[in-house]
N, C-alpha and C positions, 0 to 999 in steps of 0.2 A: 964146196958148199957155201961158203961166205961170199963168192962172187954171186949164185943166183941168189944168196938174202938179200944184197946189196942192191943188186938189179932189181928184185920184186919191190923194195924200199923206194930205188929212186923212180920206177914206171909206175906204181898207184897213185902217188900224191897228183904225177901228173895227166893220170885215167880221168882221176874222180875231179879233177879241178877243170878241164876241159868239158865236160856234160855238155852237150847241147841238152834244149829244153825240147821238147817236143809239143809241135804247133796244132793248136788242136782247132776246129770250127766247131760250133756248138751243137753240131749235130754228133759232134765225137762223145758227146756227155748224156745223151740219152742210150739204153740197151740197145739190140737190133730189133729186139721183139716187138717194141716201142715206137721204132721210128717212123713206120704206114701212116702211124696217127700223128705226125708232124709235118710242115710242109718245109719250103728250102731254109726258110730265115729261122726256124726255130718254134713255130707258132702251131699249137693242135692247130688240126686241119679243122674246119668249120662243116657240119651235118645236118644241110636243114632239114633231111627227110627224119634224122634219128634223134635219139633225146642225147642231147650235148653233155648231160652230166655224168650219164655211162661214160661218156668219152676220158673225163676229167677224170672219172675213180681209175681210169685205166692206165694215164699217165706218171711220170715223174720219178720213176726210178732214177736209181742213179748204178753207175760203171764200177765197182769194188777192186777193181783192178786195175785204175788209175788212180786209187789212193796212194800215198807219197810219192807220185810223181812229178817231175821238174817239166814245168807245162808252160804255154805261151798262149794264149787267146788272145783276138781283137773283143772288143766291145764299150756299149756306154757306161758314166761313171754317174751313178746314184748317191752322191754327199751322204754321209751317215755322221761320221765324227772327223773335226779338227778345229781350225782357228781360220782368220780371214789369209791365211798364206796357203796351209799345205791341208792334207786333206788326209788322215790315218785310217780311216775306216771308211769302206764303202761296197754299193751292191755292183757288181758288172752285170749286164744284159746285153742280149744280141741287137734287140731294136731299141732304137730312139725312142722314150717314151712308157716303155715298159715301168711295172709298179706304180706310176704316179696315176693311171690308167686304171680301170679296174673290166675285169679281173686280171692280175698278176701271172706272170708265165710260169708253168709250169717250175716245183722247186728243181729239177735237171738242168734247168734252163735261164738260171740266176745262182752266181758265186759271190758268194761273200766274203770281201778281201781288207783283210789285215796289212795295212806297211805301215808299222811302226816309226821310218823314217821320214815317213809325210810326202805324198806327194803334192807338187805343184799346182796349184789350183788352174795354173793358166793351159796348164798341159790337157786339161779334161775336159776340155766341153766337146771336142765331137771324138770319134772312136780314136782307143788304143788299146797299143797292148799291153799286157798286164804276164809280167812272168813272175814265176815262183811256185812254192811246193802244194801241189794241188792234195789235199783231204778231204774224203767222202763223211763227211759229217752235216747233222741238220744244225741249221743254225734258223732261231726266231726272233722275226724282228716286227715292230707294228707295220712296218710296207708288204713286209712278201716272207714266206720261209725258203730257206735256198736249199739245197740238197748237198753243195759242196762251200769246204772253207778255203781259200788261196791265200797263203803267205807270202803278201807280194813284196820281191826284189828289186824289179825296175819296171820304168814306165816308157815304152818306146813310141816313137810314132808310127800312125799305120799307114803301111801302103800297102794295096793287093798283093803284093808279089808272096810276103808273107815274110 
Protein backbone atom coordinates (compact mmCIF):
# COMPACT_ATOMS: atom_id res chain seq x y z
CA UNK A 1 0.00 0.00 0.00
CA UNK A 2 2.68 2.80 0.74
CA UNK A 3 4.47 1.86 -2.47
CA UNK A 4 1.30 2.73 -4.78
CA UNK A 5 0.75 6.25 -2.29
CA UNK A 6 4.19 6.75 -2.98
CA UNK A 7 4.01 6.27 -6.70
CA UNK A 8 0.53 8.19 -7.00
CA UNK A 9 2.59 11.06 -4.86
CA UNK A 10 5.51 11.08 -7.22
CA UNK A 11 3.34 10.74 -10.89
CA UNK A 12 0.60 13.64 -10.12
CA UNK A 13 2.86 16.42 -9.34
CA UNK A 14 4.49 15.25 -12.57
CA UNK A 15 0.83 14.78 -14.68
CA UNK A 16 -0.30 18.18 -13.59
CA UNK A 17 2.93 20.09 -14.25
CA UNK A 18 3.55 18.75 -17.78
CA UNK A 19 -0.43 20.14 -19.16
CA UNK A 20 0.14 20.90 -22.55
CA UNK A 21 -2.24 23.97 -23.28
CA UNK A 22 -4.67 23.34 -25.84
CA UNK A 23 -4.40 25.34 -29.11
CA UNK A 24 -7.46 26.73 -29.94
CA UNK A 25 -8.33 29.05 -33.47
CA UNK A 26 -11.04 31.41 -32.74
CA UNK A 27 -13.43 29.59 -34.37
CA UNK A 28 -12.98 26.95 -31.30
CA UNK A 29 -14.72 29.88 -29.19
CA UNK A 30 -17.95 30.29 -30.87
CA UNK A 31 -20.97 27.00 -30.17
CA UNK A 32 -21.43 24.73 -33.40
CA UNK A 33 -24.97 26.20 -33.70
CA UNK A 34 -23.34 29.48 -34.31
CA UNK A 35 -20.68 28.88 -36.48
CA UNK A 36 -22.87 29.11 -40.33
CA UNK A 37 -23.20 32.70 -39.23
CA UNK A 38 -19.23 33.21 -39.21
CA UNK A 39 -16.82 33.13 -41.86
CA UNK A 40 -12.96 31.63 -41.63
CA UNK A 41 -11.33 34.72 -39.76
CA UNK A 42 -13.91 35.04 -37.22
CA UNK A 43 -16.16 37.75 -38.65
CA UNK A 44 -20.47 37.30 -38.94
CA UNK A 45 -20.80 36.50 -42.28
CA UNK A 46 -22.22 39.73 -44.11
CA UNK A 47 -26.49 39.43 -45.67
CA UNK A 48 -27.04 41.92 -47.93
CA UNK A 49 -30.30 40.33 -49.01
CA UNK A 50 -31.35 39.92 -44.83
CA UNK A 51 -31.56 42.44 -42.09
CA UNK A 52 -27.92 42.26 -40.49
CA UNK A 53 -29.19 42.90 -37.01
CA UNK A 54 -31.17 39.54 -36.69
CA UNK A 55 -27.90 38.29 -37.60
CA UNK A 56 -26.01 40.19 -34.47
CA UNK A 57 -28.88 39.06 -31.88
CA UNK A 58 -27.98 35.69 -32.96
CA UNK A 59 -24.54 35.66 -32.31
CA UNK A 60 -21.82 35.54 -29.59
CA UNK A 61 -22.40 32.76 -27.35
CA UNK A 62 -19.79 31.44 -25.79
CA UNK A 63 -18.24 27.36 -25.18
CA UNK A 64 -19.13 26.62 -21.12
CA UNK A 65 -16.88 23.92 -21.50
CA UNK A 66 -13.81 25.48 -22.13
CA UNK A 67 -14.01 27.44 -18.86
CA UNK A 68 -10.86 26.71 -16.74
CA UNK A 69 -9.18 25.49 -19.37
CA UNK A 70 -5.13 25.82 -20.16
CA UNK A 71 -5.68 27.32 -23.84
CA UNK A 72 -3.18 28.91 -26.43
CA UNK A 73 -4.59 31.23 -29.09
CA UNK A 74 -2.88 33.38 -31.85
CA UNK A 75 -4.16 36.90 -32.19
CA UNK A 76 -3.94 40.95 -32.04
CA UNK A 77 -3.01 42.74 -28.83
CA UNK A 78 -5.52 45.69 -28.00
CA UNK A 79 -3.37 47.97 -24.91
CA UNK A 80 -5.92 48.34 -22.23
CA UNK A 81 -3.62 48.82 -19.16
CA UNK A 82 0.24 49.14 -18.29
CA UNK A 83 3.22 51.65 -18.52
CA UNK A 84 5.51 52.67 -21.53
CA UNK A 85 7.43 48.91 -21.08
CA UNK A 86 5.11 46.11 -20.46
CA UNK A 87 1.48 45.99 -21.06
CA UNK A 88 -0.89 43.99 -17.88
CA UNK A 89 -4.23 44.21 -19.50
CA UNK A 90 -5.51 43.83 -22.78
CA UNK A 91 -8.11 42.68 -25.56
CA UNK A 92 -7.00 39.71 -28.00
CA UNK A 93 -8.82 39.60 -31.55
CA UNK A 94 -8.43 37.52 -34.43
CA UNK A 95 -8.21 40.44 -36.94
CA UNK A 96 -5.93 43.28 -37.18
CA UNK A 97 -8.06 46.20 -36.35
CA UNK A 98 -10.82 44.85 -34.62
CA UNK A 99 -12.75 47.24 -31.66
CA UNK A 100 -10.83 50.33 -32.88
CA UNK A 101 -13.31 49.69 -35.93
CA UNK A 102 -16.82 49.84 -35.39
CA UNK A 103 -18.73 47.64 -34.95
CA UNK A 104 -16.68 45.31 -32.59
CA UNK A 105 -16.58 41.49 -33.24
CA UNK A 106 -18.74 39.61 -31.74
CA UNK A 107 -18.17 39.08 -27.56
CA UNK A 108 -16.99 35.04 -28.53
CA UNK A 109 -14.67 36.57 -30.63
CA UNK A 110 -12.52 39.02 -28.27
CA UNK A 111 -10.75 37.63 -24.89
CA UNK A 112 -9.82 39.70 -22.34
CA UNK A 113 -6.46 39.15 -20.87
CA UNK A 114 -5.15 39.64 -17.56
CA UNK A 115 -0.89 39.06 -17.16
CA UNK A 116 -0.12 40.51 -14.25
CA UNK A 117 3.47 40.11 -15.00
CA UNK A 118 3.36 42.61 -17.92
CA UNK A 119 4.00 41.76 -21.05
CA UNK A 120 6.46 43.30 -23.44
CA UNK A 121 5.37 46.04 -25.28
CA UNK A 122 7.84 45.25 -28.25
CA UNK A 123 6.57 41.63 -28.31
CA UNK A 124 2.92 42.90 -29.58
CA UNK A 125 2.33 44.59 -32.47
CA UNK A 126 1.69 41.99 -34.84
CA UNK A 127 -0.10 38.39 -33.89
CA UNK A 128 0.82 36.16 -30.93
CA UNK A 129 0.12 33.95 -28.74
CA UNK A 130 -1.24 34.31 -25.63
CA UNK A 131 -1.43 31.06 -23.22
CA UNK A 132 -3.20 30.54 -19.92
CA UNK A 133 -6.29 29.68 -18.12
CA UNK A 134 -9.13 30.45 -20.23
CA UNK A 135 -12.80 31.68 -18.31
CA UNK A 136 -16.15 32.04 -19.69
CA UNK A 137 -17.04 35.09 -18.17
CA UNK A 138 -18.25 38.73 -19.56
CA UNK A 139 -16.05 41.22 -19.11
CA UNK A 140 -17.12 45.24 -20.06
CA UNK A 141 -14.99 47.61 -21.36
CA UNK A 142 -15.80 51.09 -23.36
CA UNK A 143 -14.02 49.25 -26.67
CA UNK A 144 -15.97 45.92 -26.92
CA UNK A 145 -17.56 43.30 -24.25
CA UNK A 146 -15.65 40.02 -24.50
CA UNK A 147 -17.36 36.87 -23.63
CA UNK A 148 -14.23 35.32 -22.17
CA UNK A 149 -11.47 36.28 -19.42
CA UNK A 150 -7.63 34.61 -20.18
CA UNK A 151 -5.15 34.72 -17.36
CA UNK A 152 -2.35 35.12 -19.36
CA UNK A 153 1.01 32.98 -18.65
CA UNK A 154 3.32 33.66 -21.65
CA UNK A 155 3.56 35.29 -24.69
CA UNK A 156 4.93 33.28 -27.63
CA UNK A 157 5.62 34.03 -31.11
CA UNK A 158 3.46 33.06 -33.80
CA UNK A 159 4.22 30.79 -36.56
CA UNK A 160 1.52 28.71 -38.52
CA UNK A 161 2.67 25.62 -37.52
CA UNK A 162 0.96 26.35 -34.16
Amino acid sequence: MKYWLFALCCWFPLTVAAQEPLTLDWLDLIPEKERNLFNQQGMPVTNHQGDQTAIQQQIGSVRTELDGSLVKIPGFVIPLEGDENTITEFLLVPYFGACIHVPPPPPNQIIYVKFPKGAPIQQLWDVVYVVGKLNVQTMEHELAETGYLLHGSQIEEYDDAG
